[in-house]
N, C-alpha and C positions, 0 to 999 in steps of 0.2 A: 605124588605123595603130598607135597604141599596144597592144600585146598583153599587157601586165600593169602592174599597180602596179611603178614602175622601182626597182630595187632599188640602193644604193650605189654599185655596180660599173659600172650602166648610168647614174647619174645623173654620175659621174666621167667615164664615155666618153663624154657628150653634151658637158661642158666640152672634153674634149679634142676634139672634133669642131666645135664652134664656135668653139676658139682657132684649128685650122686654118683660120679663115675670116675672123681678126683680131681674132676677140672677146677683152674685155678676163679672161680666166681661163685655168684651167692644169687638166689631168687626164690621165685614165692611157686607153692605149688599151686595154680590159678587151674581149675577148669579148661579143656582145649578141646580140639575135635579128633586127638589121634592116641593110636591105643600103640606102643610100641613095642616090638616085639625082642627087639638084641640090642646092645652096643654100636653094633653098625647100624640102624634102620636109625637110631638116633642122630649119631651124627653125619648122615646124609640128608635126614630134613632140617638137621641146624646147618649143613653146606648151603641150601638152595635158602634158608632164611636169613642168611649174614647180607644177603644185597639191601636187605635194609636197617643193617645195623652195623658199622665200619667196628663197633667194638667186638661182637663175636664172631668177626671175623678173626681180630687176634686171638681169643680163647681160644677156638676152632683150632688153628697153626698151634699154637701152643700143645694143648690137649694132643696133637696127634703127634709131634714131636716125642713129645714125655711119651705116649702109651704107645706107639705103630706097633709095636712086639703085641699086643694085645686087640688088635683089629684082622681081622682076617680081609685080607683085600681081595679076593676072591669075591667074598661075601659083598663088600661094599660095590661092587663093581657091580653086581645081580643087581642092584637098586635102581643102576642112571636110567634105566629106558622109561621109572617111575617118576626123577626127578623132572623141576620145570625146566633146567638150565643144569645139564652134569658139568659143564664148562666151570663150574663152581669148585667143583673137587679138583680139577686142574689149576683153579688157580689157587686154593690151600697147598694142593701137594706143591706146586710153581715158587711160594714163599718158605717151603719147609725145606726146601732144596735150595733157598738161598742162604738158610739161616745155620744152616750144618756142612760140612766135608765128608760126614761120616757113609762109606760106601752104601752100607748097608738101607739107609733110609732113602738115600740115592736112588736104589734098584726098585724100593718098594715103592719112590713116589713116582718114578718113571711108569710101572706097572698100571697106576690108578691112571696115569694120563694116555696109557695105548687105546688107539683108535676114534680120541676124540678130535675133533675139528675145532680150531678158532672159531667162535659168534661172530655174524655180520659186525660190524665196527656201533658201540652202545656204551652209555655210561655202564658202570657197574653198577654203582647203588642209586634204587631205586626214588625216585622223591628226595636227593638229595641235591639239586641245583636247580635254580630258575632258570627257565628257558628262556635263554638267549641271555643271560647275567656271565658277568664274570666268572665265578666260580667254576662253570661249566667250561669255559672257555681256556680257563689254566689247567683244568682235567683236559682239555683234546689235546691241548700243547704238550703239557709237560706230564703227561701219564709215567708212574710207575711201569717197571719194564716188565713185572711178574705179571700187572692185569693184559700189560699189552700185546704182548705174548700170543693171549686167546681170545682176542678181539677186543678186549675191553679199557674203557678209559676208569682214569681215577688216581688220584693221587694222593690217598691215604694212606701212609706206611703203618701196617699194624702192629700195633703193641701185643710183644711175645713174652713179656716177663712184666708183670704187674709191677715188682721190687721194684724193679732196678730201670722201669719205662724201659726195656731196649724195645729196638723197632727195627724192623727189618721189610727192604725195600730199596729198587734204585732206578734212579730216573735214566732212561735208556740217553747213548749223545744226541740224536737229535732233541730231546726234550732237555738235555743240558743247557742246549746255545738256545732256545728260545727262554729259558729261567736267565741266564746271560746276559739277554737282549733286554730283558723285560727290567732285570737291576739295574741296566745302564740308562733307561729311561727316566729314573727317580734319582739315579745319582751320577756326575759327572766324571769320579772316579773310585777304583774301587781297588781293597786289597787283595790277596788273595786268601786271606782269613774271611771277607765278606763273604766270599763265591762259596770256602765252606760249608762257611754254618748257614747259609740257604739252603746249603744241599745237606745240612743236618751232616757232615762230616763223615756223605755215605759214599765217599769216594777219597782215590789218595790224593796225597799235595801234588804228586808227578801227574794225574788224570787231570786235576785242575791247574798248572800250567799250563797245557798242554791244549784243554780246550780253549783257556785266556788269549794264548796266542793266533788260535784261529780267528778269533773276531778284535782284538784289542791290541795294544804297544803299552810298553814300559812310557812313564812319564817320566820326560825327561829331567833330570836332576834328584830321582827315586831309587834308591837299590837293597836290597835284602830283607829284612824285616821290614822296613820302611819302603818296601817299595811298592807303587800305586799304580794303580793300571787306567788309559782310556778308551774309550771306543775307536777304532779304526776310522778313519776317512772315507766313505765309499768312493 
């Protein structure tokens, strides 16, 4: 379905083609090369086009949150053998199912991920780090756990609520203790409010305890709010 890496013009027309459908963004109706034919053909080529755009990927999660009642996933699923990458729909439905409890949306995103396979191990988004830079290097470390799931690295937690910026996303434990490892290099000590709001306070204060203690000690003469944490000894 997707016929090239989407260029500007067609990543603006996909926004303007998903607000006609409620979704929460705004674009331009620009010239493309696809003729679309439902609801679902839509957003299965805006699933395979978010690899090069971390922001419609949130719309995407969003958008299907708010309408799932009104997607036929039957229908969407007719699509993947079209897509370049269906691993794509697995990891929308993968952050929709982090972002809700609610059964129902549960069954339906379980539904869209039967029968697919994890991707060999690959960034997600596309042209989005230097090869061999850092950036790339903090996506294999400390990948979000929804991309990692289906082989892919990335560690951008997408914005599901434009309001209110929420985001949703969580870095699995082993890419906990390497973001751990990585703040204790820049600082010799740390509270457990730093570990935190690193981790964008997408975990509880008992999770972060708990992994502090795997690699660090209480500093001695520190305790309760004030209390500071150092690296272990090896």
């Amino acid at each position: 379905m997707l016929k090239a890496p989407p260029t500007d013009k067609h990543l603006s027309r996909m926004y303007y083609e998903l607000a006609q459908e409620g979704a929460s963004c705004s674009g331009e109706k620009y010239s493309w090369p696809y003729r679309l034919k439902s609801r679902e053909e839509k957003l299965i080529l805006a699933a395979d086009m978010t690899r090069w755009d971390p922001r419609l990927l949130g719309i995407l999660i969003e958008f299907l949150l708010k309408n799932w009642e009104r997607l036929q996933p039957q229908i969407l699923r007719q699509y993947y053998s079209q897509m370049k990458t269906p691993q794509t729909m697995a990891v929308v439905a993968e952050f929709c199912r982090a972002a809700t409890a609610k059964k129902e949306i549960q069954y339906y995103c379980e539904y869209l991920q039967k029968g697919l396979r994890k991707v060999p191990d690959q960034f997600y988004f596309k042209g989005h780090y230097a090869p061999g830079g850092k950036l790339g290097q903090a996506a294999a470390d400390k990948s979000i756990k929804e991309y990692k799931k289906w082989g892919f690295m990335a560690r951008e937690t997408p914005t599901i609520d434009v309001y209110s910026k929420k985001t949703v996303g969580r870095v699995d434990a082993a890419g906990r203790l390497n973001l751990l490892r990585d703040l204790f290099k820049t600082n010799s000590e740390l509270s457990l409010g730093d570990y935190l709001r690193a981790l964008k306070n997408g975990i509880s204060r008992q999770q972060a305890l708990a992994d502090l203690k795997k690699i660090a000690q209480l500093k001695k003469g520190t305790q309760g709010r004030g209390a500071r944490w150092t690296l272990k000894k090896s």
